[in-house]
Structure formats: C-alpha cells, structure tokens
N, C-alpha and C positions, 0 to 999 in steps of 0.2 A: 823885155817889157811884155806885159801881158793886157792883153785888151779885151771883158769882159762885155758878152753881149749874146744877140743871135744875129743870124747872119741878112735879117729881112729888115732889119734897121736903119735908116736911112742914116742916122747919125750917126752909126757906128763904123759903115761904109766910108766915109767923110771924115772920118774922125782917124781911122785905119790908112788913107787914099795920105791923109795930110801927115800925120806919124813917118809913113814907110819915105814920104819925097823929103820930109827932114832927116832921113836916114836912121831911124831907129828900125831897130830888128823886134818885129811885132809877131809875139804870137796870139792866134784869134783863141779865143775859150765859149764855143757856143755853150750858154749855159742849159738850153733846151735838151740838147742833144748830149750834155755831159755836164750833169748837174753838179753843181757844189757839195761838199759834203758840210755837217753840221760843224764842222772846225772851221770851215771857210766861210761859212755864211757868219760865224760869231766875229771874226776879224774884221769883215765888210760893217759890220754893223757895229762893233765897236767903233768904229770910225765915224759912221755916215748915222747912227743909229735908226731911227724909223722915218728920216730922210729916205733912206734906200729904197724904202717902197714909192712906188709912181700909182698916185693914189689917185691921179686922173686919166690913166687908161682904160680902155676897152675891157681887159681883164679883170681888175682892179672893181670895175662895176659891174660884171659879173658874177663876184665871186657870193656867197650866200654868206645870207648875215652873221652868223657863230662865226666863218675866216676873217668879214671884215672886221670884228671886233676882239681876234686874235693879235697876238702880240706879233710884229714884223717878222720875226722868227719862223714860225709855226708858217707865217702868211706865204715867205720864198720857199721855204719846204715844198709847201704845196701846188706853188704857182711860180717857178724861177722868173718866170719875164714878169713879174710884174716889180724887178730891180731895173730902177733907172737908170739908163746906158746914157754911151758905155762907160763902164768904170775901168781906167786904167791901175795898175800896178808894175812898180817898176823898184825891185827891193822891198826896201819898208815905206817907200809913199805912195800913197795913193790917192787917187783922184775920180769925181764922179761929175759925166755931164761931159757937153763939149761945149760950153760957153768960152767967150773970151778970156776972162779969170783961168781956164784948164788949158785953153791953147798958150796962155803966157808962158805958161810952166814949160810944156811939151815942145810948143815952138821956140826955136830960137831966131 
C-alpha cells in the first residue's frame, strides 16, 4: 500500500499510525520531496478528477491567478501539496481523504 502525502500532515500521520496497527505494510510517498511524474498525476486525477486539488489551502490561495484558473493538472505540477491527503493506493484502488467512508475500506 502506498500512502500518498507529505510528512507535516497531520492526517497523514493518523491515517499511516491507524493503517500500520491494522497491519497493512505502508509505504510513505512524500510527494514534496519526490514529486509525481505527469503519468501519475493523470491516474490520480482520473480517478478523483479536480477533486484532488484542496482548493481551501493555504497554498491553493496563494497561488497567482493564471495557476488558479489552470486546469488541476498543470495546478499539482506546479504545487504537489496542494493534493488532498492522503490518498491511499493499494493495486488498482484507490482512495482519497481519511474520513470515515476511507477508514471503512482500510479498516477492518
């Protein structure tokens, strides 16, 4: 399982901490410090599509108006954290968030 994030996250922390005591073998993917390539970022987005972006972060208002009116794409290219953690993957599913709905899945 791979657990998509960076490591200053509190949810991701929480989300990794509850994963590893249900005994899954969790690998971390700081995406800051080892960014996606544009293959991986099309898969995420295929999925989650401009969901992915967490469009009420600090970064996210930040960013200058031509990225925010960039397509989600172009937006994690430029800004990996502003994908909203952490997204899990584990084969072909995957999951974004750590709400109850995502702990259902992961926790048994």
């Amino acid at each position: 399982m791979i657990l998509y994030g960076i490591p200053t996250c509190d949810t991701c922390k929480k989300a990794r901490k509850a994963l590893e005591a249900e005994g899954h073998s969790v690998t971390f993917r700081d995406v800051r410090a080892e960014p996606l390539s544009e293959d991986e970022w099309a898969i995420l987005l295929a999925e989650f599509g401009s969901t992915l972006v967490n469009q009420k972060s600090t970064t996210y208002r930040g960013l200058s108006m031509w990225l925010r009116e960039a397509e989600a794409d172009a937006q994690l290219l430029a800004q990996p954290t502003l994908m909203k953690r952490p997204v899990l993957q584990d084969g072909t599913r995957l999951t974004m968030g750590w709400g109850e709905d995502v702990q259902a899945i992961w926790l048994t």
